[in-house]
C-alpha positions in Angstrom: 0.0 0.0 0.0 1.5 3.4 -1.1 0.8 7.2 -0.4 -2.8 8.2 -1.9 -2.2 10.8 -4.4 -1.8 14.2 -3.7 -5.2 15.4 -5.5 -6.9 12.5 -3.1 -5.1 14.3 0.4 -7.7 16.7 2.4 -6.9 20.1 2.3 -5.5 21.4 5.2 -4.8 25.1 5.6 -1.4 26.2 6.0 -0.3 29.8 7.3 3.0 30.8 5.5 4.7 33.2 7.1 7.5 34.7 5.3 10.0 35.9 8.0 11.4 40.1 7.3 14.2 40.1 10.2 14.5 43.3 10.1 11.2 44.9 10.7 10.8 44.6 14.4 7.1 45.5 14.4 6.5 42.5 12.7 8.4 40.3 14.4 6.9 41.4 17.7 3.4 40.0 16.4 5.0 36.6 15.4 6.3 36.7 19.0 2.8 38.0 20.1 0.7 35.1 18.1 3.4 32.3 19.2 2.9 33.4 22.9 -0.8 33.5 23.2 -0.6 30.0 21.3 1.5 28.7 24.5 -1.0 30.7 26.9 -3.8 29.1 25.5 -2.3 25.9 25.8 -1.5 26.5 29.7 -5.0 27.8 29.8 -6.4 24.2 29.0 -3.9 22.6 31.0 -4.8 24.6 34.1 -8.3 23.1 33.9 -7.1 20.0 34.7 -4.3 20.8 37.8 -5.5 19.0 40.8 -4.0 22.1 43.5 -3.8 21.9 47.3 -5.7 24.4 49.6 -2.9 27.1 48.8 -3.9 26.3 45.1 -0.2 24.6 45.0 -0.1 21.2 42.3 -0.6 18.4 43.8 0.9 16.2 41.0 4.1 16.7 38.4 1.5 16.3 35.9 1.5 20.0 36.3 5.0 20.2 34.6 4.1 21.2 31.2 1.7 23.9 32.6 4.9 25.3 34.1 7.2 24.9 31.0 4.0 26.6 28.3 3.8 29.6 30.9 7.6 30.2 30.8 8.3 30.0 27.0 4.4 32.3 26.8 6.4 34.8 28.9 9.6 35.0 27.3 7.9 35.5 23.7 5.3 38.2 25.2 8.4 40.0 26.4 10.0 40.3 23.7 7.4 41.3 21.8 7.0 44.0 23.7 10.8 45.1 23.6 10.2 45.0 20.0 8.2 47.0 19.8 9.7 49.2 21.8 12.4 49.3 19.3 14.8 46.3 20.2 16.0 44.4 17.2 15.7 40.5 16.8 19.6 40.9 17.3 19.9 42.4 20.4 16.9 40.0 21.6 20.2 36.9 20.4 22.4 38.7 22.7 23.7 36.1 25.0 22.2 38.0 28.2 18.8 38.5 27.0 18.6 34.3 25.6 15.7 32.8 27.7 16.7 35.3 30.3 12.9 36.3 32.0 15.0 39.1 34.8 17.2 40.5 31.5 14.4 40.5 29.8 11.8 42.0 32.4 14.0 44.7 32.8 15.2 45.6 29.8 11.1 46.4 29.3 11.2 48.6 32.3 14.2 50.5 31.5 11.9 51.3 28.3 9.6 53.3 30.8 7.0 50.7 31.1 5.6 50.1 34.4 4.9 46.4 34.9 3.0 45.4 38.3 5.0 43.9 41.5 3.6 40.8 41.4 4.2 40.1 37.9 7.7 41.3 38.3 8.0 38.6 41.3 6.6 35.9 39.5 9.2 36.5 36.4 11.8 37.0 38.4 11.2 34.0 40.3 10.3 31.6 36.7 13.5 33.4 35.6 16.2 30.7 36.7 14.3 27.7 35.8 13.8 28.8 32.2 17.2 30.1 31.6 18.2 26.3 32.7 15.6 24.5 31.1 14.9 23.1 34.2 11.3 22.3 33.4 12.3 20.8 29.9 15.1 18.7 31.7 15.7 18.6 34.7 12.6 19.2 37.3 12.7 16.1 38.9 16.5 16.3 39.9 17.0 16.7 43.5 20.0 19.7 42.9 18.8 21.8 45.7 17.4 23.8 43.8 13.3 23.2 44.7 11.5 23.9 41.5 9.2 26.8 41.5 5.5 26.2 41.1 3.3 29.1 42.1 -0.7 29.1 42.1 -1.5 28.4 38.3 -3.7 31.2 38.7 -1.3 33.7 39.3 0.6 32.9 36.1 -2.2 33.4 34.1 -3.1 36.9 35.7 0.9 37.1 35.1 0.7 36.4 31.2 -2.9 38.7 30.6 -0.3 41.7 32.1 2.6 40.6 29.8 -0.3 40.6 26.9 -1.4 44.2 27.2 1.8 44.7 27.2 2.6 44.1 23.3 -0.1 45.8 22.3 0.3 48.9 20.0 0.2 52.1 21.4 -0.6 55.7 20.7 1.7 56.8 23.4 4.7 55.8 22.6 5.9 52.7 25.1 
């Protein structure tokens, strides 16, 4: 039994995206669409986190919940630095590479005011994505306890980030 034919295939529809580098507007809704894509992800995977009574997972099933929220972060910050006028190179700069703290406040040194508690909860994802630790290496007792806050909070966290890379008539 072979391959039907082409012609025979359902259609499926494809989205082609033809990358301009150097137009940073752009770019930043790439970033933008990618991120909401992981956010909506961790949004169905939240429905389904059995938490404690301080709304702490219960279960490392909750992993990947962790992992979609930190890669949703990264790409809403960045598309919100470029916006702001970074470039896609200066995002490859070894400091800013799935660094959430760089990142963070490289965005506040822009002028925009981002809320305490979101600026916690980045801060304290930061490590843990730099490391991959949630890809990796979660389960390894290193000392290092793995940080998983209320999935609530994270999603209050990534609705911030969001407004964030919106456009804006005032300039940041």
């Amino acid at each position: 039994m072979g391959r039907p034919p082409l012609n025979d295939m359902p259609s499926v529809a494809h989205i082609i995206i033809r990358p301009k580098m150097h137009d940073s507007i752009y770019m930043a809704s790439i970033y933008r669409l990618t991120g909401v894509n992981f956010w909506q992800s961790a949004k169905h995977l939240s429905e389904k986190i059995e938490v404690d009574d301080r709304g702490i997972p219960t279960k490392l099933t909750a992993l990947p919940f962790y992992f979609l929220v930190s890669h949703a972060t990264e790409l809403l910050l960045k598309s919100a630095l470029l916006k702001r006028g970074f470039s896609e190179q200066e995002l490859r700069e070894f400091d800013y590479r799935h660094n959430l703290d760089k990142l963070l406040t490289a965005l506040m040194a822009k002028g925009v005011t981002v809320t305490p508690e979101t600026t916690s909860l980045v801060r304290q994802l930061s490590e843990q994505h730099q490391t991959h630790a949630l890809r990796y290496s979660a389960l390894v007792d290193d000392g290092k306890p793995t940080y998983l806050p209320p999935p609530g909070l994270l999603l209050e966290m990534l609705e911030e980030l969001l407004l964030l890379t919106r456009i804006s008539t005032q300039g940041i």
